[in-house]
C-alpha positions as CSV (number, residue, x, y, z in Angstrom):
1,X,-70.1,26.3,117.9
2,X,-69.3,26.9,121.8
3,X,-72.5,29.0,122.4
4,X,-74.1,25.4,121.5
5,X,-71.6,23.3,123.3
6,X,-74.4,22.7,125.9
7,X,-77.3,21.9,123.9
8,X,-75.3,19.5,121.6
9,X,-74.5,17.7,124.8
10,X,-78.4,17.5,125.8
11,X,-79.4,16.6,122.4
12,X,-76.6,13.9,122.5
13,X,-78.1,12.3,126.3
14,X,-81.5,12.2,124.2
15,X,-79.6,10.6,121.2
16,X,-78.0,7.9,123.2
17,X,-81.5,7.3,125.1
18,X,-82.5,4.0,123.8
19,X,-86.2,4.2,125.7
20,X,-87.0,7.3,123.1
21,X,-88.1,5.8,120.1
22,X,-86.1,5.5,117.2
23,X,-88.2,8.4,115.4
24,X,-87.6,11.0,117.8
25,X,-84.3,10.4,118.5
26,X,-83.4,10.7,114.2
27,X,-85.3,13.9,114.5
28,X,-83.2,15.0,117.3
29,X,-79.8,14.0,115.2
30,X,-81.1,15.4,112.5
31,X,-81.4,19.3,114.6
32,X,-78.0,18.6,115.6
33,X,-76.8,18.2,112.4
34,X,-78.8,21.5,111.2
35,X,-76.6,23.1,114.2
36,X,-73.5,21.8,113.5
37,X,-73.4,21.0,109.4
38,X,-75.7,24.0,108.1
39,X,-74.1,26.5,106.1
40,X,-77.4,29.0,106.5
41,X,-76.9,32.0,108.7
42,X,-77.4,31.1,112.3
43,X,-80.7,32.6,112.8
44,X,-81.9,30.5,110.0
45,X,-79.8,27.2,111.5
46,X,-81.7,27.6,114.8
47,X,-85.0,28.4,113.3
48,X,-84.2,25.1,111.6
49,X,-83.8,23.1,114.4
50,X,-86.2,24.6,116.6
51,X,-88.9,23.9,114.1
52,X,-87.4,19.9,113.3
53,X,-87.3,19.7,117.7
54,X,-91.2,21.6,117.8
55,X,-92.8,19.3,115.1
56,X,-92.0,15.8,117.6
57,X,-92.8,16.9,120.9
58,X,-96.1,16.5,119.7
59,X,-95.7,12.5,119.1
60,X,-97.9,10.4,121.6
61,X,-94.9,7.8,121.9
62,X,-93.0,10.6,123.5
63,X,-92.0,9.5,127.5
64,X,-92.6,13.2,129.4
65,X,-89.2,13.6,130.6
66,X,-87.8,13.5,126.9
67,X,-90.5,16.1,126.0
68,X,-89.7,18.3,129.1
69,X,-86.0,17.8,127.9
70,X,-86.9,18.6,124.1
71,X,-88.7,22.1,125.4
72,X,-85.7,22.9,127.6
73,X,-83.3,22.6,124.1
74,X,-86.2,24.6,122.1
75,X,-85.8,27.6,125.3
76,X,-82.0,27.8,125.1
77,X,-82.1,28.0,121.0
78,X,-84.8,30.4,121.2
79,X,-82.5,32.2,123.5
80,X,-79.9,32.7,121.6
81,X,-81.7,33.5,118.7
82,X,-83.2,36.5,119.8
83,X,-79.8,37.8,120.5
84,X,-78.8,37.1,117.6
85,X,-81.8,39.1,116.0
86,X,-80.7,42.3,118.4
């Protein structure tokens, strides 16, 4: 849970963000909940969520700075994944 201490926190700022629309940010809560509720391995948990954060940061309602954001989140998962997978 600590290695994602950070990206719960940025997932959160988006979450609380009331100029994201509602879709996006249910998506978001619903990655953070893959992270912190899943009972899957944690390759598969952040696979999870990486694919759940990927699939709305193509939605034209999305302001850049939340997409920016969203792709920063996808990079640190995506880091830690592949040291998991070493």
């Amino acid at each position: 849970m600590e290695k994602y201490e950070e990206i719960i926190k940025m997932m959160d700022a988006l979450i609380n963000d009331r100029t994201i629309p509602r879709n996006i940010r249910g998506a978001i809560d619903e990655a953070k909940n893959v992270l912190i509720n899943s009972k899957d391995e944690e390759v598969v948990k952040i696979s999870s969520a990486i694919n759940i954060l990927d699939e709305i940061t193509n939605d034209p309602n999305m302001p850049l700075y939340a997409r920016t954001r969203i792709w920063n989140i996808v990079s640190r998962l995506e880091e830690i994944r592949t040291k998991l997978e070493k």
